[in-house]
C-alpha positions in Angstrom: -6.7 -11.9 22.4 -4.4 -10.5 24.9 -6.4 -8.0 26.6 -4.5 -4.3 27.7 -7.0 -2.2 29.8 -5.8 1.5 28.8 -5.6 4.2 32.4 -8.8 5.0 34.2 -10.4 1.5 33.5 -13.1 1.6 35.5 -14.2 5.0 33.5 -14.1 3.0 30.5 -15.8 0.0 31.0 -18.9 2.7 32.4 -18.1 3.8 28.6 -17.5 0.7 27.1 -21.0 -0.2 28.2 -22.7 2.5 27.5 -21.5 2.6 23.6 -22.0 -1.3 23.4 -26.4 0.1 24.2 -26.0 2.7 21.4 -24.3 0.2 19.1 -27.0 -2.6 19.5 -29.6 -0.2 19.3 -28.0 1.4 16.0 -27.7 -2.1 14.3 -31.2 -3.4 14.8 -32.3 0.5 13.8 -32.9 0.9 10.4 -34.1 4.9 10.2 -32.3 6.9 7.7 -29.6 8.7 9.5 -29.3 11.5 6.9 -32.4 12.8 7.8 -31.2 13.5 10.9 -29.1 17.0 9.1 -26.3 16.6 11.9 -22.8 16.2 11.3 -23.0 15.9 7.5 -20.4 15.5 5.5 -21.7 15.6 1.7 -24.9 15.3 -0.7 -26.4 13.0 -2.8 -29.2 13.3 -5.6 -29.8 15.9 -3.4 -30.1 14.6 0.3 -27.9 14.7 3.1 -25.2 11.4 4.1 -24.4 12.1 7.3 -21.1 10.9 8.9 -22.3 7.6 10.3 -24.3 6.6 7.0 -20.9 7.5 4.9 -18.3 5.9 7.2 -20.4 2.6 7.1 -20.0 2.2 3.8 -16.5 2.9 4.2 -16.1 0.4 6.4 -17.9 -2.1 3.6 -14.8 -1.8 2.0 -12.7 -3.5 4.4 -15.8 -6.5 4.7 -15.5 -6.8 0.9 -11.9 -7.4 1.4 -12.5 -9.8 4.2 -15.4 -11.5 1.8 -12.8 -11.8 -0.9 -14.9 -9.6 -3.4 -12.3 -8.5 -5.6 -14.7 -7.9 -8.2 -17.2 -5.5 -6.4 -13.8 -3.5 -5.1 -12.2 -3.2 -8.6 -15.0 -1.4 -9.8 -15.9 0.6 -7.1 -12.5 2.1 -6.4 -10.8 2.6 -9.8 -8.9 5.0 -10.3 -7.8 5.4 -6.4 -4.3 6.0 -5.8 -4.6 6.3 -2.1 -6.4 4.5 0.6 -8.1 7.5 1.1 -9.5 7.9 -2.3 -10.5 4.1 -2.3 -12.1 4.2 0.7 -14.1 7.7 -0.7 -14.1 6.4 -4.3 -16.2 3.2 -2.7 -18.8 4.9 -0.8 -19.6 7.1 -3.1 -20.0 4.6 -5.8 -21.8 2.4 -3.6 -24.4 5.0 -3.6 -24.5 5.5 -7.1 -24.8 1.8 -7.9 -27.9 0.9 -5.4 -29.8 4.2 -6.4 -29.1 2.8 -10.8 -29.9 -0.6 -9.9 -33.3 0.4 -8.4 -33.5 2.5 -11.0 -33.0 0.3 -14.1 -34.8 -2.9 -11.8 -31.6 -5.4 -11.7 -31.8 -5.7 -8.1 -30.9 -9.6 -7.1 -33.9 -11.8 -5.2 -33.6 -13.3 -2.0 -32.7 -16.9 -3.3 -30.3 -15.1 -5.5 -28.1 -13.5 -3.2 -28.1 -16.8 -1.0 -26.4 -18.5 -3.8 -23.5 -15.6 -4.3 -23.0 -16.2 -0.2 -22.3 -19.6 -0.7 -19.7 -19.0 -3.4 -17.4 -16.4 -1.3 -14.0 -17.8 -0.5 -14.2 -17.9 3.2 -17.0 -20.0 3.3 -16.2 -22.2 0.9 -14.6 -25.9 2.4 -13.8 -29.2 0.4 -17.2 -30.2 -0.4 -18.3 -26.2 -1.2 -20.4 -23.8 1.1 -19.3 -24.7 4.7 -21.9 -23.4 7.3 -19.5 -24.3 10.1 -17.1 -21.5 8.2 -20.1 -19.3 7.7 -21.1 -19.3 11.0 -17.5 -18.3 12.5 -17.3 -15.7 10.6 -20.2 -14.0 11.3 -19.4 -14.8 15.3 -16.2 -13.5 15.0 -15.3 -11.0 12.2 -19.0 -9.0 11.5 -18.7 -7.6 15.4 -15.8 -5.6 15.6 -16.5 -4.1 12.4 -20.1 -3.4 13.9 -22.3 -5.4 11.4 -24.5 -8.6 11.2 -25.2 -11.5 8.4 -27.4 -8.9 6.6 -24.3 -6.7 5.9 -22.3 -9.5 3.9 -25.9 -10.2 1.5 -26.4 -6.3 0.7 -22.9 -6.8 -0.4 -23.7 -10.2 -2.6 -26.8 -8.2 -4.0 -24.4 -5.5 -5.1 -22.0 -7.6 -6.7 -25.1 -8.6 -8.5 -26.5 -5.4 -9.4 -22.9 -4.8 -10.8 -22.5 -7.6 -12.9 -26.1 -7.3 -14.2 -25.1 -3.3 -14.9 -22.2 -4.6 -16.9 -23.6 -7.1 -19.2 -26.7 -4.3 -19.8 -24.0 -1.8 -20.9 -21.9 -4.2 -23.0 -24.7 -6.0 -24.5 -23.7 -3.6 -27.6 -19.5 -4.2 -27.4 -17.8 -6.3 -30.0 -14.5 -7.1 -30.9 -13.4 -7.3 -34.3 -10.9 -9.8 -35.9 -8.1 -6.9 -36.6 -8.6 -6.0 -33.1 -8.1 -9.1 -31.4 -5.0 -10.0 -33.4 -3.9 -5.8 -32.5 -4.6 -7.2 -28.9 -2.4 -10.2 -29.5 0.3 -8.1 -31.0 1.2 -6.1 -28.6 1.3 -8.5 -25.5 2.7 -11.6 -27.2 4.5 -9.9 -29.9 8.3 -10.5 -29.6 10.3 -6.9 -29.2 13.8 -6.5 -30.5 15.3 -3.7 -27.6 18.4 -2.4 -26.7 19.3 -0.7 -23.6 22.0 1.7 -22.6 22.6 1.5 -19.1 24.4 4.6 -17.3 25.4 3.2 -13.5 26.2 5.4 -11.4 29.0 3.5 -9.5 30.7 3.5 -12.7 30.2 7.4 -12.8 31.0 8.4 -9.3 34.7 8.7 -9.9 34.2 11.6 -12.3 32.4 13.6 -9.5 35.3 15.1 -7.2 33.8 17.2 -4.1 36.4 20.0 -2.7 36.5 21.6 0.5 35.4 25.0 -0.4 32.4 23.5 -2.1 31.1 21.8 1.1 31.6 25.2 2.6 29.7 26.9 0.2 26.9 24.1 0.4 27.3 24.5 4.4 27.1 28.4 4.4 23.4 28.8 2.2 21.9 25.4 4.4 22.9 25.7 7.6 19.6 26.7 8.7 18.4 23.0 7.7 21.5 21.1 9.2 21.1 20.4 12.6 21.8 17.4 14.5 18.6 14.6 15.4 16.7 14.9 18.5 17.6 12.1 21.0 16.1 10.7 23.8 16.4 9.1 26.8 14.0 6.8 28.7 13.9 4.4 31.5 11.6 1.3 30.8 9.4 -1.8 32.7 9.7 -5.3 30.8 7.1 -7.6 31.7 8.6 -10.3 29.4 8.3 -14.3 28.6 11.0 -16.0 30.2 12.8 -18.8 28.1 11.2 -21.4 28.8 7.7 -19.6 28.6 9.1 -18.2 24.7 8.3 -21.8 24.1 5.2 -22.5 25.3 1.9 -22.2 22.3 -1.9 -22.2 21.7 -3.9 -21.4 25.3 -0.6 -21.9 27.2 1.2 -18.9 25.6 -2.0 -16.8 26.0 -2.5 -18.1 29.5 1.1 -16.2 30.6 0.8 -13.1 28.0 -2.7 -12.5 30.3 -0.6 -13.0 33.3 2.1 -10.6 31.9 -0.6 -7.8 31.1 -2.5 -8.0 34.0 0.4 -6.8 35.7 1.7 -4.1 33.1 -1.9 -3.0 33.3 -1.1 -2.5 37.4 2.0 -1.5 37.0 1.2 1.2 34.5 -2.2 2.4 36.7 0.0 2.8 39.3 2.3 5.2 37.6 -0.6 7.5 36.6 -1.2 8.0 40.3 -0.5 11.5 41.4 3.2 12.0 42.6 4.0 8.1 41.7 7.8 7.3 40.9 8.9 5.1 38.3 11.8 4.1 40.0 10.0 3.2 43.3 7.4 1.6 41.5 9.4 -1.1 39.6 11.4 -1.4 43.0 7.9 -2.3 44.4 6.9 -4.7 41.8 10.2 -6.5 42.0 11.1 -5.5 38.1 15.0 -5.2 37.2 15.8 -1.3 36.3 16.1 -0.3 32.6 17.9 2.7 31.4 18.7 3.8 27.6 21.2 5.9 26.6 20.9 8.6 24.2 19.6 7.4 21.2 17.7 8.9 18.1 14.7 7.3 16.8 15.9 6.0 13.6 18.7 4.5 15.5 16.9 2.9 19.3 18.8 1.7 22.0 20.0 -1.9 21.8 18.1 -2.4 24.7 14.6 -1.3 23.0 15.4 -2.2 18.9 14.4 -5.6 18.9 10.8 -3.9 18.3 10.3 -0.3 16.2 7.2 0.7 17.9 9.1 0.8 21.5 11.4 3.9 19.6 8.5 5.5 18.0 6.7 5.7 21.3 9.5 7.0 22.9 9.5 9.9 20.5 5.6 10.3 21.4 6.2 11.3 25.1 6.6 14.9 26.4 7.9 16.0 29.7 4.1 16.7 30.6 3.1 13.2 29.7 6.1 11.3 30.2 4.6 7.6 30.6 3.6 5.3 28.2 0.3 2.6 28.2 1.7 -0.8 27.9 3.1 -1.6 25.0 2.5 -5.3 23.8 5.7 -6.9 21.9 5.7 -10.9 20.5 6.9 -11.6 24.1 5.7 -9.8 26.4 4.8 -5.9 27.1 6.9 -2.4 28.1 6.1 0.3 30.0 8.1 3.6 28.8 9.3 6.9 31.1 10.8 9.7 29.6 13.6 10.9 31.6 15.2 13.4 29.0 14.8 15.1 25.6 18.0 16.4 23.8 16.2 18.8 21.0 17.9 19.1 18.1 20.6 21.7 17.4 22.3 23.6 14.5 25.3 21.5 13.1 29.1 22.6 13.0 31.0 22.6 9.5 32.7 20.0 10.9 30.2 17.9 12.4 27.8 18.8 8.7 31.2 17.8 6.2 29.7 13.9 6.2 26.7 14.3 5.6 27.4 17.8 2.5 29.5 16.0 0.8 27.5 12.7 0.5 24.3 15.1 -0.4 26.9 16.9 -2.9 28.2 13.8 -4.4 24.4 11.9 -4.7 22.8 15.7 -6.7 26.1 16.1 -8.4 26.2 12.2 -10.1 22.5 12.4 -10.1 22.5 15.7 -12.5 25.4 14.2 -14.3 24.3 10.9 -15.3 20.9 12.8 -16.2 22.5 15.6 -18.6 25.7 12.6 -20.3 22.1 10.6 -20.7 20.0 13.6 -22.3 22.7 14.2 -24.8 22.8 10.7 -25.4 19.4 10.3 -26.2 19.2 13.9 -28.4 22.4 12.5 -30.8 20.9 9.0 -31.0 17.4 10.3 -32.5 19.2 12.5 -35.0 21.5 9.6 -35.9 18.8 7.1 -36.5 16.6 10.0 -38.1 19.7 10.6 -40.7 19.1 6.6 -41.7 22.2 5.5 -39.6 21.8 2.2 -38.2 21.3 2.0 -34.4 24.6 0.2 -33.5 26.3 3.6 -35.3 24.5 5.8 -33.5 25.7 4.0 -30.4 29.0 4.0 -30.8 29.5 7.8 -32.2 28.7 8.8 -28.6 30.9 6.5 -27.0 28.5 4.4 -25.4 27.5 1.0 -25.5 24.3 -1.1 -25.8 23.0 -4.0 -24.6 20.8 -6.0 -26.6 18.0 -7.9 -24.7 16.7 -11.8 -25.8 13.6 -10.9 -27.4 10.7 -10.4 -25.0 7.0 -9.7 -24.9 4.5 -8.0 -22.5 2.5 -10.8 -21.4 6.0 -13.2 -21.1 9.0 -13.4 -19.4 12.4 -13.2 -20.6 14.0 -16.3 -21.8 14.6 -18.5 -18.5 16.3 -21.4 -20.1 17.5 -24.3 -17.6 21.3 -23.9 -18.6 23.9 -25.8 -18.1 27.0 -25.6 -15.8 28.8 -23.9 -18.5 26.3 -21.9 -19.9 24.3 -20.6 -16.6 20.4 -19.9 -17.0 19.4 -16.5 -18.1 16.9 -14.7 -15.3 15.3 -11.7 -15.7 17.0 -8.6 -16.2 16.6 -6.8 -12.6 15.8 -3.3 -14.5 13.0 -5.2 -17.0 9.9 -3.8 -15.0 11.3 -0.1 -16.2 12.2 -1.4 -19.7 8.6 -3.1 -20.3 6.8 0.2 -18.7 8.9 2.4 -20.8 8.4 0.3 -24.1 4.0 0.5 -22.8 4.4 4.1 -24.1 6.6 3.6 -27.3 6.5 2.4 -31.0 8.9 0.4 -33.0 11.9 2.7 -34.1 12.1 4.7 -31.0 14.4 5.9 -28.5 13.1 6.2 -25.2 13.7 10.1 -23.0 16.1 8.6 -20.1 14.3 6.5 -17.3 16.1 7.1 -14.1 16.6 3.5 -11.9 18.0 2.9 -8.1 21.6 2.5 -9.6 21.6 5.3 -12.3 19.4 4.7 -15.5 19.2 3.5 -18.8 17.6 4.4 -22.3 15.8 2.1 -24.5 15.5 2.1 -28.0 12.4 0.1 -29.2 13.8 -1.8 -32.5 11.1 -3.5 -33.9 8.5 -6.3 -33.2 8.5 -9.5 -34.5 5.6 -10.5 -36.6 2.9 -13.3 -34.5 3.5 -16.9 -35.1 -0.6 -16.8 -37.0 -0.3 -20.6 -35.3 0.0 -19.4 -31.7 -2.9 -16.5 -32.3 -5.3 -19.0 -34.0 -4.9 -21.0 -30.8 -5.4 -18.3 -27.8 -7.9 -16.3 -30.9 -10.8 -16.6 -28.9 -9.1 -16.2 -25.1 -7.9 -13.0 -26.1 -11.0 -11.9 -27.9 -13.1 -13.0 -24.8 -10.4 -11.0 -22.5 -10.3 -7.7 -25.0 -14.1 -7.9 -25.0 -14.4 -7.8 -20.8 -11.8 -5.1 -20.6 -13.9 -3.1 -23.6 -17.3 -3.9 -21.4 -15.0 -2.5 -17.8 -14.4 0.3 -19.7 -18.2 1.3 -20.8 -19.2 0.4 -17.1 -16.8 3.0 -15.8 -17.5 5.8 -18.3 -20.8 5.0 -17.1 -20.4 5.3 -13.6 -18.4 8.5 -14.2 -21.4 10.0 -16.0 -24.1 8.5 -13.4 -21.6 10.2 -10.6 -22.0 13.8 -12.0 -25.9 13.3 -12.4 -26.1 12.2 -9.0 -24.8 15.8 -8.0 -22.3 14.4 -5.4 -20.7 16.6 -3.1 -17.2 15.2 -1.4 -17.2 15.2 2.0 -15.6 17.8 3.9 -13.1 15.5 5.9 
């Protein structure tokens, strides 16, 4: 690892140290740190979890990630739509499942957890467990997260636990025949579909944008049109040369050192009082960098080879106008910020691009979203009347497209083809079709489903009947799969019911 020491080193290795004594000392210290009532962020069956207690569970979320323990994370985080909620969703029910496992006595033995080690994906090898893999991992990956071997077999007992706790709740689930083959329906059953697609390309021609209404437009939002802030910065490059771009392994890490050793001076010297960036890289013999005006979704040629060089230029102030060192692939830059240009309120003229492009995209957006809401209105009353679909169709003036027949759990027809007769691929907007149809029944037409180039309708035909060949062949891989999901299902409900008797309280950050 190429090492960057921040300013002030010599504070922070007195730090550094100091932190590494606590840190040893909390590892090998097993009291219960929400006794201590400090710094507490939320209650359990009526006790404290303090901060430190709840973030290292947190951070057991990233370890079961590292562990490959998709299993335990699945059902410890559902329903998380953030990384937030996962991370909260996983400490919480981490509690929940240790305090019910204890409870109910389906904790895992020693031998027992030893063999659910041996099966996790980074220690596994050719010939099965690899100690050699074991051991770098717990050399290399447990210490920066802050935890020891004993961390990665709590985890294997709770992955235990779990699937114990499943198989005692689903011990009572079955599956019957009609709802395998219900199962089987609706992910292999072929659908008959028809889309109408309403692209907006085709569309834009209709939508004409006149002067006097970018005015208008310009008049009630010119308190939101202003020009970007731009920036302008000198910079240090402390880079590879060519031939050193080449090099790999120790060799390449040998002249990164070399490079940050003397950003690291370079940048230490800057923080002194009075220092001068300009007589600095004179001093270390560095070539003199200077940007123009730029904005920050737009860098400087000089600086856009690498986005994080722009987005730290936009983090410096005039009271703190020099950066740390900022390592690239090749090498590492030190930023000053010489001058800020804020941003200002924008002339008619200088707004009249970007109205009218805002103008045309809400105008063809509202458009293709009222011509498609019509559509869709006529169409049901067509097909509610008994008029075949086709009919309908055409009476608006529109036409449909009528998709090979497809299923959930398949692709589209991907035939080989020939030079004449190309191979069909996959219909780019299918994704939308497929979660549109998720929600819809045989004989329906969809509400209108808005897409990156305009949108489309679908109107859900029918579905074919199963080949009863096909379903008596996959009969009991899709009872066994309908079954799990059924047993997932009770395991959540009752987790959700074990949460509220557990009385949590969500942390307050």
């Amino acid at each position: 690892m190429i090492t960057v020491m921040r300013k002030h080193h010599k504070v922070l290795m007195i730090l550094i140290t100091a932190l590494v004594c606590i840190s040893f000392s909390w590892y090998w210290n097993r009291t219960d740190f929400s006794e201590m009532g400090r710094d507490q962020v939320g209650k359990i069956y009526d006790r404290n979890v303090s901060r430190v207690e709840f973030q290292r569970n947190a951070r057991l979320l990233r370890l079961s990630g590292e562990l490959g323990m998709t299993t335990l994370i699945q059902g410890l985080t559902a329903g998380a739509r953030t990384d937030t909620e996962a991370f909260e969703n996983f400490t919480w029910n981490l509690l929940v499942l240790r305090h019910e496992a204890n409870r109910l006595g389906v904790r895992a033995t020693a031998p027992e957890i030893a063999e659910v080690v041996k099966t996790l994906p980074p220690f596994r090898g050719e010939n099965g467990f690899d100690v050699n893999k074991y051991t770098n991992f717990a050399d290399h990956e447990l210490a920066p997260m802050g935890f020891s071997e004993s961390e990665i077999e709590e985890l294997a007992a709770d992955q235990l636990s779990m699937e114990r706790l499943k198989q005692l709740l689903g011990a009572g689930v079955q599956v019957s025949d009609a709802e395998t083959e219900s199962d089987y329906e609706q992910a292999y059953g072929k659908m008959n579909v028809s889309v109408i697609r309403f692209r907006a390309d085709e569309l834009a021609k209709e939508v004409k944008i006149s002067d006097d209404d970018v005015a208008k437009y310009y008049e009630t939002h010119k308190a939101q049109l202003k020009s970007e802030e731009k920036r302008k910065i000198k910079f240090a490059a402390f880079a590879l040369t060519q031939d050193q771009k080449k090099l790999e392994g120790k060799e390449r890490i040998d002249a990164l050192q070399k490079l940050a050793d003397k950003a690291n001076d370079f940048s230490q010297a800057l923080s002194e009082k009075g220092a001068d960036f300009d007589a600095l890289t004179t001093k270390f013999q560095l070539p003199p960098h200077e940007t123009g005006e730029f904005a920050e979704a737009v860098p400087d040629p000089q600086i856009k080879t690498d986005p994080q060089l722009a987005r730290t230029a936009f983090q410096l102030t005039k009271e703190n106008p020099n950066s740390d060192p900022i390592q690239t692939p090749d090498g590492f830059y030190v930023l000053h910020l010489t001058d800020v240009i804020p941003a200002r309120p924008l002339t008619l003229e200088e707004a009249r691009p970007k109205v009218a492009e805002r103008l045309q995209r809400e105008w063809l957006e509202e458009m293709v979203s009222t011509k498609a809401g019509d559509a869709v209105r006529q169409i049901r009353e067509a097909l509610k009347s008994g008029r075949p679909v086709e009919a309908a169709v055409q009476e608006n003036g529109l036409k449909a497209e009528k998709l090979p027949p497809f299923s959930f759990a398949e692709e589209t027809s991907l035939t080989p083809g020939t030079k004449e007769n190309p191979p069909q691929t996959e219909a780019p907007d299918l994704p939308h079709v497929k979660e549109t149809l998720s929600e819809m029944s045989p004989g329906e037409v969809s509400n209108f489903v808005q897409t990156s180039d305009g949108g489309l309708i679908v109107i859900f035909e029918q579905r074919e009947p199963i080949d009863p060949t096909k379903f008596a062949q996959t009969k009991s891989l899709i009872a066994s799969r309908y079954l799990r999901n059924k047993r997932e299902i009770v395991f959540h409900e009752w987790l959700r019911t074990r949460r509220r008797a557990a009385s949590i309280e969500a942390p307050r950050a």
